[in-house]
DOMAR-119049 format. One record per residue: x, y, z of N, C-alpha, C in turn. Coordinates in steps of 0.02 Angstrom, whole numbers, padded with zeros to 5 digits, always signed. Example, Ala and Ser with C-alpha at 12.3 -4.5 7.8 and 13.67 -1.06 7.14 Angstrom:
BEGIN
+00660-00284+00390+00615-00225+00390+00660-00165+00390+00642-00112+00354+00684-00053+00357+00645+00002+00394
// end
This chain:
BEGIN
-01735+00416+00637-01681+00438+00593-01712+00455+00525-01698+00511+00500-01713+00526+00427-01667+00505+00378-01698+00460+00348-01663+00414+00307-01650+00437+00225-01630+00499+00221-01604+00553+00167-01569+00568+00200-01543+00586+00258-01493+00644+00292-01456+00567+00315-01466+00493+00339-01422+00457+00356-01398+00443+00282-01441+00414+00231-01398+00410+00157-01337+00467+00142-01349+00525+00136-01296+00590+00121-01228+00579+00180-01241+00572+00235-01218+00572+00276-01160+00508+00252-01179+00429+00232-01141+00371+00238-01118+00375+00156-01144+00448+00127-01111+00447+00047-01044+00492+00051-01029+00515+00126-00978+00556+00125-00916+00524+00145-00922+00467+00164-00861+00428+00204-00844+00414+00120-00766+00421+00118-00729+00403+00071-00685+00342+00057-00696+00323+00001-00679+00247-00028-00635+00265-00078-00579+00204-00093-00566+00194-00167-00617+00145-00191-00593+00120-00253-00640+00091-00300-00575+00030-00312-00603-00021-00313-00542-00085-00316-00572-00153-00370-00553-00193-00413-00564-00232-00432-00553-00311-00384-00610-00343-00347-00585-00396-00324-00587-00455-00390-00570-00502-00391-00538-00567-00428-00550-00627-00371-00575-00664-00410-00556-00745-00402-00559-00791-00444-00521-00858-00426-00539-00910-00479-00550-00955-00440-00578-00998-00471-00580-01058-00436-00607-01112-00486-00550-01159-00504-00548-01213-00582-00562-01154-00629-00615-01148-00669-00622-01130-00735-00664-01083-00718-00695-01073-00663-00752-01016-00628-00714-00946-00617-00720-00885-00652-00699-00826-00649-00726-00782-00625-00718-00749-00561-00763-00677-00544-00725-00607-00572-00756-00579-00566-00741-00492-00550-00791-00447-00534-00766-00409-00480-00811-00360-00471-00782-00300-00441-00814-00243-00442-00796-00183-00415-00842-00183-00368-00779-00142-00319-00789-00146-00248-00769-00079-00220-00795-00058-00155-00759+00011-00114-00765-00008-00037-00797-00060-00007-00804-00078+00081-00735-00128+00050-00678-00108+00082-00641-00165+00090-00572-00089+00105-00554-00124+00165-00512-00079+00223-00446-00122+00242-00396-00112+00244-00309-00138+00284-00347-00133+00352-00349-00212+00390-00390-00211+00464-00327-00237+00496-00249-00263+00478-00209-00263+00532-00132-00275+00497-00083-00239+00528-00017-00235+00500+00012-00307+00502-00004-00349+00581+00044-00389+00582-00005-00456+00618-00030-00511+00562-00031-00525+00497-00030-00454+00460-00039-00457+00390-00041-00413+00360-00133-00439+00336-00176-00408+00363-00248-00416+00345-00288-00366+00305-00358-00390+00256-00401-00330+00242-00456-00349+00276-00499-00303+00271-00597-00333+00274-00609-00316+00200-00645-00348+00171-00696-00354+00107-00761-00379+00134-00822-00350+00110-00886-00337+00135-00906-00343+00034-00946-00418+00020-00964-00439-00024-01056-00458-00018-01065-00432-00073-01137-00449-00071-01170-00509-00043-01195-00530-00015-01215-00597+00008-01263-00650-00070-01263-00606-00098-01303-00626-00154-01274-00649-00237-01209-00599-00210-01171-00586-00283-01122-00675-00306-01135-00667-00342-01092-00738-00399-00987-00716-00366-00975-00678-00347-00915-00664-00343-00898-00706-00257-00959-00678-00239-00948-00729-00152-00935-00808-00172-00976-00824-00207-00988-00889-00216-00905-00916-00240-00862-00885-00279-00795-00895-00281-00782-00908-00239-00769-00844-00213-00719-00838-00160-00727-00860-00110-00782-00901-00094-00791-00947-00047-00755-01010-00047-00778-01027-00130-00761-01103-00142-00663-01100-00142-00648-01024-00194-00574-01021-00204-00525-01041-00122-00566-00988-00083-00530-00964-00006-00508-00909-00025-00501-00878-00085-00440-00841-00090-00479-00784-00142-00453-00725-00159-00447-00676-00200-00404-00616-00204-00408-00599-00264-00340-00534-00266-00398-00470-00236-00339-00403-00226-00383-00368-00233-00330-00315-00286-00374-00285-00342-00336-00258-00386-00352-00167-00379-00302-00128-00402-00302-00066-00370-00301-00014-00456-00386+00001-00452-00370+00053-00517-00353+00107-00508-00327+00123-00579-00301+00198-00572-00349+00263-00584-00337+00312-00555-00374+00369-00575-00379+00372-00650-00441+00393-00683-00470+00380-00733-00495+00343-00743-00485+00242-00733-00530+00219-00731-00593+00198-00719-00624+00263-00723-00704+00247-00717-00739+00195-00777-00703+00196-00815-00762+00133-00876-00737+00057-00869-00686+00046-00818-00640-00030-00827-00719-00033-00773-00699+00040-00694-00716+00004-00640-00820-00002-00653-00800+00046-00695-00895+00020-00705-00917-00040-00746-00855-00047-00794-00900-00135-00826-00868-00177-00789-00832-00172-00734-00820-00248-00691-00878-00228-00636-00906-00156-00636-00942-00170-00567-01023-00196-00594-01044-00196-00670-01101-00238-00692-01110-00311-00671-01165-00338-00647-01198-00398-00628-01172-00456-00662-01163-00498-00627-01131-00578-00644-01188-00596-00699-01272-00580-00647-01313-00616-00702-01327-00586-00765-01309-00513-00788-01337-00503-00847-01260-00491-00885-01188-00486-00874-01166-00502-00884-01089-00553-00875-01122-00602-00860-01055-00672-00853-01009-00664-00890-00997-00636-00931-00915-00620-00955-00895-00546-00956-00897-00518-00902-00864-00468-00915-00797-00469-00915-00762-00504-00882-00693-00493-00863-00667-00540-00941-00684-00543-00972-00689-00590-01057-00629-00521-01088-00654-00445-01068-00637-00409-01112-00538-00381-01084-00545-00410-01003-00492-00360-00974-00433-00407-00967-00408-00378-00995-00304-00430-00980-00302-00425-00937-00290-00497-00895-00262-00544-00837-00219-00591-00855-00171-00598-00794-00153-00655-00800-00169-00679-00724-00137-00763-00716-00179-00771-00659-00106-00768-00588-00136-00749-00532-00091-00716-00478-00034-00780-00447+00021-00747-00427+00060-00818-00440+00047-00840-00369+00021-00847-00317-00013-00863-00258-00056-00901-00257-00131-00880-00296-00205-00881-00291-00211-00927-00359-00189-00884-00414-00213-00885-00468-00280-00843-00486-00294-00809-00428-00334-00761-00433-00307-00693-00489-00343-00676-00548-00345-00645-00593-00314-00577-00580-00248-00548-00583-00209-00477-00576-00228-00446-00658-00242-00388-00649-00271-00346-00706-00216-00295-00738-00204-00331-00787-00149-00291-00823-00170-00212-00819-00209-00195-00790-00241-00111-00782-00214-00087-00741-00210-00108-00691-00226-00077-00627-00150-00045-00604-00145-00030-00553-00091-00010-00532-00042-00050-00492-00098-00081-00452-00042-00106-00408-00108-00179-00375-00069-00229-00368-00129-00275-00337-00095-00325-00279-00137-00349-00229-00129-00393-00173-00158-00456-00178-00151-00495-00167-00159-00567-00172-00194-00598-00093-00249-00632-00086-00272-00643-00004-00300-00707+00007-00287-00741+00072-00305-00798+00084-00364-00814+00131-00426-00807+00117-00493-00794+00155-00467-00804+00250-00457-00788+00287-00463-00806+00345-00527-00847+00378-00570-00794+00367-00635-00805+00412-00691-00759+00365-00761-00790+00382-00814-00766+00328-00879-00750+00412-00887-00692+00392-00959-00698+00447-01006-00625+00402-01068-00652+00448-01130-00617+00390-01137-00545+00424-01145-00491+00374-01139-00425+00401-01207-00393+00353-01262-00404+00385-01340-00379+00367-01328-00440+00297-01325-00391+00228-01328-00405+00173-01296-00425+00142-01221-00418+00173-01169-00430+00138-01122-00501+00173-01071-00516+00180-01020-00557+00181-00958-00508+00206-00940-00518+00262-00893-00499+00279-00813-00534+00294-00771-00524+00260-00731-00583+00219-00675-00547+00275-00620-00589+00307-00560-00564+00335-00509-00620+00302-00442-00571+00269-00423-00598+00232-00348-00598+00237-00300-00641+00263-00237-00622+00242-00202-00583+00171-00134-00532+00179-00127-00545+00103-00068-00569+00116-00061-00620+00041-00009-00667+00054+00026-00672-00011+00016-00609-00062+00057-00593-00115+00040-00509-00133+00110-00489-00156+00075-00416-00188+00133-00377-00224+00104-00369-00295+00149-00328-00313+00124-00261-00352+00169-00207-00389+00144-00140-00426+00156-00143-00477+00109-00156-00538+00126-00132-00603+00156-00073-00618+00132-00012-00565+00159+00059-00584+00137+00106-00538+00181+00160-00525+00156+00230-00483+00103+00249-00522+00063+00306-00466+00011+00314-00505-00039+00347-00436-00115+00365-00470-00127+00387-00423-00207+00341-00410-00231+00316-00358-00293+00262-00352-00358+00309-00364-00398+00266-00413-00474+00292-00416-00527+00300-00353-00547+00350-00343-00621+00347-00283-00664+00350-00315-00711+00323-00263-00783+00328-00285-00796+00412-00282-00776+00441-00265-00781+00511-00290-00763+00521-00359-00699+00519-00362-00696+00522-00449-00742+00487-00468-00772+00433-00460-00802+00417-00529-00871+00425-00513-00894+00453-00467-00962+00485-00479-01021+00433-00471-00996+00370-00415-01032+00313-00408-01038+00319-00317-01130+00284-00328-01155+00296-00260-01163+00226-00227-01132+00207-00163-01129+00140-00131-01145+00151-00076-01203+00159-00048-01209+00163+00032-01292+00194+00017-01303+00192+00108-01379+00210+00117-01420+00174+00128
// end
């Protein structure tokens, strides 16, 4: 396999761009995300596919739980400083109005459009990442509107 033509190729499948959230006690994540898919109507389920490495797993492990928050077109600068590193910066989410989700207490982003609330189901390892199956078990819409892609914002996740 030529591994330029499989990269181009897995940069064409289309994503939104989502803020996940967790808390757990006084421990706060955020991160931007685009692998995370509606995997069944009835439960009402997602998949989220989390770094195996990232400080945000480590929540949402301990939580069980996380929101997933839904930006709006234009936000490319919210979804790029929540999608910066836990380790170089631990407070990002310092700058973005939340309050905490009335379910989870997982962090809903006064930004976003519209957000879901989820109760970890089941965790199994997918190469690099964490593959999270998750009930949702709260959700509501700040506002109509239209959702950010990783197309709009001109960000590369795959390959």
């Amino acid at each position: 396999m030529d591994p330029a033509v499989k990269k181009a190729a897995l940069r064409l499948f289309t994503y939104g761009l989502y803020a996940v959230t967790a808390r757990h006690g006084d421990e706060l994540s955020a991160m931007t995300v685009n692998w995370i898919v509606q995997s069944s109507f009835d439960p009402p389920l997602v998949a989220l596919a989390v770094e195996h490495d990232s400080h945000s797993r480590q929540v949402i492990e301990a939580a069980g739980a996380f929101a997933v928050n839904i930006y709006e077109s234009g936000q490319r600068e919210l979804a790029g400083s929540l999608g910066r590193t836990f380790a170089k910066h631990p407070d990002k989410i310092t700058g973005a109005a939340w309050t905490p989700g009335p379910a989870t207490g997982s962090p809903i982003l006064a930004a976003a459009l519209a957000w879901v609330e989820c109760r970890v189901q089941s965790a199994t390892p997918s190469g690099d990442h964490v593959l999270f199956i998750a009930e949702v078990i709260e959700a509501g819409q700040h506002r109509p509107g239209a959702p950010l892609t990783i197309a709009e914002a001109g960000f590369k996740y795959s390959g």
